[in-house]
TIRO-2110 file (N, C-alpha, C; in Angstrom, 1 decimal):
// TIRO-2110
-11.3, 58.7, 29.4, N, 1, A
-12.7, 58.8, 29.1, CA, 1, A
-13.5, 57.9, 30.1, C, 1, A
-14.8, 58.7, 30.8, N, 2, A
-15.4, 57.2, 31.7, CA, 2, A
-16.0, 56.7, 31.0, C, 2, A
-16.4, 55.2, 31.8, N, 3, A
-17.3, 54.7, 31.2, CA, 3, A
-18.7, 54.6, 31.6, C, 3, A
-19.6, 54.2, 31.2, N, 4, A
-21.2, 55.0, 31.2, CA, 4, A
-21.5, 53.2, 32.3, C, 4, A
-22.5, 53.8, 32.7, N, 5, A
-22.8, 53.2, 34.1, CA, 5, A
-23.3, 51.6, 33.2, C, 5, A
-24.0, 51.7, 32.1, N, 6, A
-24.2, 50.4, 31.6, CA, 6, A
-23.1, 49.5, 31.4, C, 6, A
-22.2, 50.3, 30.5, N, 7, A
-20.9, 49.4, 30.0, CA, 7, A
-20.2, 48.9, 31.2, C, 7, A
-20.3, 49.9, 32.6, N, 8, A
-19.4, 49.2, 33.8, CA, 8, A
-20.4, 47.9, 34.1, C, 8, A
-21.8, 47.8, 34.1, N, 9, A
-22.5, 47.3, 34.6, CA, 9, A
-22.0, 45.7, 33.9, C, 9, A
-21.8, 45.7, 32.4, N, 10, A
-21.8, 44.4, 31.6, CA, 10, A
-20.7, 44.4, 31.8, C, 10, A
-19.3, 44.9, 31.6, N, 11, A
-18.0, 44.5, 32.4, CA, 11, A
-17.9, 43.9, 33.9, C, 11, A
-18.6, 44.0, 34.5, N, 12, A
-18.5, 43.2, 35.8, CA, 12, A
-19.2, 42.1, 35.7, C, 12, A
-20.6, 41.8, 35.0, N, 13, A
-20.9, 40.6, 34.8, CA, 13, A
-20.6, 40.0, 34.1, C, 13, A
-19.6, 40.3, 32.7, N, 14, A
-18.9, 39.7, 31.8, CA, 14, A
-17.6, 39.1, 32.9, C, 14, A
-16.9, 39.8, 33.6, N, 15, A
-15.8, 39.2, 34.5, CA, 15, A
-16.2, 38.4, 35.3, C, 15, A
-17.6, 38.6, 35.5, N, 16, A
-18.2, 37.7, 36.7, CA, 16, A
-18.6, 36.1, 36.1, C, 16, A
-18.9, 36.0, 35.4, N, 17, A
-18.9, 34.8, 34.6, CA, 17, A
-18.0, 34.0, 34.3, C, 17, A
-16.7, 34.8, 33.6, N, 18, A
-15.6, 34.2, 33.6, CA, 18, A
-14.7, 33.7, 34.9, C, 18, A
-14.8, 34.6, 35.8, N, 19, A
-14.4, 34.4, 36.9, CA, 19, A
-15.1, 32.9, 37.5, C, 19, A
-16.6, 32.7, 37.5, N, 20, A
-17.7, 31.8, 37.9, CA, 20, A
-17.1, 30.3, 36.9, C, 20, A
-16.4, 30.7, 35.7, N, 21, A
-16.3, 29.4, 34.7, CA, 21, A
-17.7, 29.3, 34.2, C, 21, A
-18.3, 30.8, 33.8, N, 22, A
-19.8, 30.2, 33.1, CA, 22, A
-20.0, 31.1, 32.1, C, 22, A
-18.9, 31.0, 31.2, N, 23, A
-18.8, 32.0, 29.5, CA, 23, A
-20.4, 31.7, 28.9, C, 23, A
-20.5, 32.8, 28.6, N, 24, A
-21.9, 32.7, 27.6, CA, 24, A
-21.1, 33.0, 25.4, C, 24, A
-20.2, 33.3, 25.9, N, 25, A
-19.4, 33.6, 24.1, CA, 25, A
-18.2, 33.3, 24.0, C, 25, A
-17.2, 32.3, 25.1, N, 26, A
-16.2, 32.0, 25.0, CA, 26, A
-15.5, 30.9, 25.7, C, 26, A
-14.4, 30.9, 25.3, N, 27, A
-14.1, 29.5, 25.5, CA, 27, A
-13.6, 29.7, 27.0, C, 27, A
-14.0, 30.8, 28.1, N, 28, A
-13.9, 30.5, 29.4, CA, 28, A
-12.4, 31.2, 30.0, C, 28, A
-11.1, 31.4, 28.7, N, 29, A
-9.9, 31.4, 29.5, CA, 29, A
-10.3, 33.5, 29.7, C, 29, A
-9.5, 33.3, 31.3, N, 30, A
-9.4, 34.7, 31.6, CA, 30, A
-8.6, 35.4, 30.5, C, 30, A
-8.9, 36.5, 29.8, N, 31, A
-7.9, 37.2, 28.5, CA, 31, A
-8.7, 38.8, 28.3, C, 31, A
-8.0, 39.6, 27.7, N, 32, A
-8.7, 40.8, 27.5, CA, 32, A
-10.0, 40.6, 26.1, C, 32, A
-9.1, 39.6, 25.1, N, 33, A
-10.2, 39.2, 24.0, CA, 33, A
-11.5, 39.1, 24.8, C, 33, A
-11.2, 37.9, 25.2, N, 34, A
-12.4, 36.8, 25.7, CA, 34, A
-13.6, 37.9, 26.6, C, 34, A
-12.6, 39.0, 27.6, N, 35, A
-13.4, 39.8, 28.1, CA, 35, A
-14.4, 40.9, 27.3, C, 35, A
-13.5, 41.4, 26.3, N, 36, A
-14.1, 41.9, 24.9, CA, 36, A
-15.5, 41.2, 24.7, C, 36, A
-15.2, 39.7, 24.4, N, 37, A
-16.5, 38.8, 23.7, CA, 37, A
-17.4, 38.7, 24.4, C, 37, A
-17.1, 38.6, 25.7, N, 38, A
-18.6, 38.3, 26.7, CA, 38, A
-19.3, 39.3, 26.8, C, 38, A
-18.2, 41.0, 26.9, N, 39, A
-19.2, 41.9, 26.8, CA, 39, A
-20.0, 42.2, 25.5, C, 39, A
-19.4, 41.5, 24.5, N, 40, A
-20.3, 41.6, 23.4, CA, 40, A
-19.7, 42.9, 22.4, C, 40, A
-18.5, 43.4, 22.8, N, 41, A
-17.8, 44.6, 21.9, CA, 41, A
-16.2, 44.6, 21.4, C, 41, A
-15.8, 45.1, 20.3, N, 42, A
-15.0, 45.1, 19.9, CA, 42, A
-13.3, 45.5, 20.9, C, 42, A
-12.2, 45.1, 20.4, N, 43, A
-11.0, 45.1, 21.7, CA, 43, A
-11.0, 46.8, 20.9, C, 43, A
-11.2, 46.8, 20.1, N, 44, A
-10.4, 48.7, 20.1, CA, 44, A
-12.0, 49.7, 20.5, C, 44, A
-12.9, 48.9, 21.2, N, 45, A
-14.0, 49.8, 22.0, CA, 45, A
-13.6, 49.7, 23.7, C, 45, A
-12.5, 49.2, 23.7, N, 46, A
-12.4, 49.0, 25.3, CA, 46, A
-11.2, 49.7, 25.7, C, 46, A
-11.2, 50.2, 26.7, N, 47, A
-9.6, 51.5, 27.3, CA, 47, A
-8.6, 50.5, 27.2, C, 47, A
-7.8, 51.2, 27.1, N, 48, A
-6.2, 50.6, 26.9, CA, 48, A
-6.0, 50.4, 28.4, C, 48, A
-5.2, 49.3, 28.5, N, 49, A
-4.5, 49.3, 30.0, CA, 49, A
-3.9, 50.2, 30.2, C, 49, A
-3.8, 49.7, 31.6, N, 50, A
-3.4, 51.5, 32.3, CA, 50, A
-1.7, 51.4, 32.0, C, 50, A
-1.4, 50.4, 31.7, N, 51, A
0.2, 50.9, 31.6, CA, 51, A
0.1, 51.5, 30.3, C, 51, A
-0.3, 51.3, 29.2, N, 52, A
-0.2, 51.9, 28.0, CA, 52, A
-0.5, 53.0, 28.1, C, 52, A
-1.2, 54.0, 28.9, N, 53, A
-2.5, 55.2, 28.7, CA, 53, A
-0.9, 55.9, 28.9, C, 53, A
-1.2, 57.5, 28.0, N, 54, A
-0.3, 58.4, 28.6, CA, 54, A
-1.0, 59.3, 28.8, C, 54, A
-0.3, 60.0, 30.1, N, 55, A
-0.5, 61.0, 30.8, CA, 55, A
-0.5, 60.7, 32.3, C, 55, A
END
């Protein structure tokens, strides 16, 4: 499923922060949670890694 030009939009400045060391909702460590939290959504609203996906 893609994702919509906004959600990529806050995923890159959610990574971009953490990457920067300047969390706005977390305690800063690189993690899929923590990336969850900065963007502000739940871990089962985010795509599975790609090793998990089948097909």
């Amino acid at each position: 499923m893609p994702v919509s030009a906004t959600s990529a939009a806050k995923l890159r400045e959610a990574m971009a922060r953490l990457l920067a060391g300047e969390p706005l909702h977390t305690d800063g460590a690189l993690s899929q949670e923590n990336l969850a939290r900065e963007v502000q959504v739940t871990r089962s609203a985010q795509v599975p890694p790609s090793s998990s996906r089948v097909g």
